[in-house]
N, C-alpha and C positions, 0 to 999 in steps of 0.2 A: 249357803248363806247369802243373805241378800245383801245389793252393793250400797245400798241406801244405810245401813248397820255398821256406823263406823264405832271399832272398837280395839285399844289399843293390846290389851292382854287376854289370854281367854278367857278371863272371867274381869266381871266390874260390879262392883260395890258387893261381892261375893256371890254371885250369878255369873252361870256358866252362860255362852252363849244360844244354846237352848233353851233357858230359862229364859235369858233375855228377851229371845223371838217372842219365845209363850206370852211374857207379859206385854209385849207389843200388842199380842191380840186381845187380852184382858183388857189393856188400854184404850182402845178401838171399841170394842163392846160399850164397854162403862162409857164413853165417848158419843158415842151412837144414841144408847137408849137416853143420856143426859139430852143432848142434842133435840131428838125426838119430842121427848117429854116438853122442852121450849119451847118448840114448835105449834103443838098442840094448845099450850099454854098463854101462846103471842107473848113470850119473851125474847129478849133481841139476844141469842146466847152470845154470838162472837163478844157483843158491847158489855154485857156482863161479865163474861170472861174478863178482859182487857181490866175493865173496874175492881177487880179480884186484885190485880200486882199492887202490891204495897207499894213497890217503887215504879215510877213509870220510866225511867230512859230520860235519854236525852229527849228535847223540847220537838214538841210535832211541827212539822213545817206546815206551812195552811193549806196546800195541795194531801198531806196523809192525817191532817187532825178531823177533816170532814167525810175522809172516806170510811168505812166499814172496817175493823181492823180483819185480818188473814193470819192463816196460821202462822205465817213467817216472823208478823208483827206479834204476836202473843205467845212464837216459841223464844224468839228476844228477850219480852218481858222475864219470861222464866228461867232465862239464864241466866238476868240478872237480878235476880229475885233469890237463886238458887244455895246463896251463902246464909241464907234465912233458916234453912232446914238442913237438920242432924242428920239425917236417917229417909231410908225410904221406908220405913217402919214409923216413921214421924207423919210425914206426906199420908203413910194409909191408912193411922187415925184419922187426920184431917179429914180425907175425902170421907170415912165413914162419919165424922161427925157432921160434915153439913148434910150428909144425905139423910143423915138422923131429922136433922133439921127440917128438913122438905117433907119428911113422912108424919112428923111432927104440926106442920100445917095444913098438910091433906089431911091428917086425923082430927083436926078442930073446925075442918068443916063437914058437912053429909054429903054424899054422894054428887046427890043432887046440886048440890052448891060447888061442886069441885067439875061439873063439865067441862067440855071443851076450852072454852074462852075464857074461864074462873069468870062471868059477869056478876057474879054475888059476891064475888070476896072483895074484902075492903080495899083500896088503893094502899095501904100500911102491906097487907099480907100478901098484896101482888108484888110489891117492892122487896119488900123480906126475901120471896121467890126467885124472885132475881136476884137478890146478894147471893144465895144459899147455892145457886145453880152456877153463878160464876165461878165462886168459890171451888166449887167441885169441877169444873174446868182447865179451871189456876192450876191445882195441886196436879191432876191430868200431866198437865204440861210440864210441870215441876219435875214430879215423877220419870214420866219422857225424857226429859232432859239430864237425869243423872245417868240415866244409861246410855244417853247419844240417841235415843229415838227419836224419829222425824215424827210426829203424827199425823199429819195430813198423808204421807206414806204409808205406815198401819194402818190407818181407817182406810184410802182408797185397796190397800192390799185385802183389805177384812171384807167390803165388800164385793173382789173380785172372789173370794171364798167363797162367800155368801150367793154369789150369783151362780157357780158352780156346785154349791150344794143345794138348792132350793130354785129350780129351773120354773123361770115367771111362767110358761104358760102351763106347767102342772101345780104349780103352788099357789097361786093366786087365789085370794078367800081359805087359805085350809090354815090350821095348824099342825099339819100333821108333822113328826121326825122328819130330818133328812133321812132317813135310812129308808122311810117311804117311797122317793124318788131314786135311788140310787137303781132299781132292776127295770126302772122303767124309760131310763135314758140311755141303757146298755143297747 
């Protein structure tokens, strides 16, 4: 087990600590491709994220109200957010509803309209994007936070995975399986 996975009993919210991991890496995933998607997007995810908590904390001092919020600052938010939600059966509605949400306004535009930058979509439906994408970041961390996961932890741990299974100078341009590089790094 890893020392980053603080957990007081073997199991928590009825998840073994196997499950737990597992869903560390689910969480990382779902994390990553949200992350990505903004990127590509020119959405500000962290700033979105952070706009996501219904409550914000205590008041930003002027030295951390102007800087970029970090996972430290947005895993806070969600602890104190965290008496908001029943269930992480609640939390995984949510995140499927905003994602419904997003796939929702890639489907009301064409292809074409939905490139890189969204330059055709309306300033309403790039903001929408950004509510919708924080939103499923929030819950992210919410979720995290019921089991004690760190996420900046899983994510860096998912991609030290990731770089072990998908070796940059055979993978680079493929899609192909891991299972395609595994006999050829032997």
């Amino acid at each position: 087990m890893d020392s980053q996975f603080v957990l007081n009993d073997a199991t928590k919210n009825g998840l073994s600590i196997p499950e737990i991991l597992h869903l560390g890496e689910e969480i990382a995933d779902v994390f990553i491709y949200s992350s990505r998607l903004c990127q590509l997007c020119c959405v500000d995810f962290g700033s979105a994220v952070k706009s996501a908590s219904p409550i914000t904390g205590p008041s930003s001092t002027p030295s951390t109200a102007a800087r970029r919020p970090n996972f430290k600052d947005i895993a806070t938010l969600a602890k104190l957010n965290l008496m908001m939600f029943r269930s992480p059966r609640q939390l995984t509605f949510l995140i499927q509803s905003a994602a419904g949400q997003v796939a929702g306004l890639f489907a009301k535009h064409s292809e074409n309209d939905s490139q890189v930058d969204l330059a055709k979509w309306t300033d309403v439906d790039k903001a929408l994007l950004s509510i919708y994408m924080g939103k499923i970041g929030f819950y992210l961390f919410c979720l995290a936070s019921m089991y004690d996961l760190d996420v900046g932890f899983v994510v860096a741990r998912k991609f030290l995975k990731n770089e072990e299974k998908y070796p940059v100078q055979l993978s680079r341009g493929s899609s192909a399986k891991y299972t395609a590089y595994s006999n050829s790094t032997a």
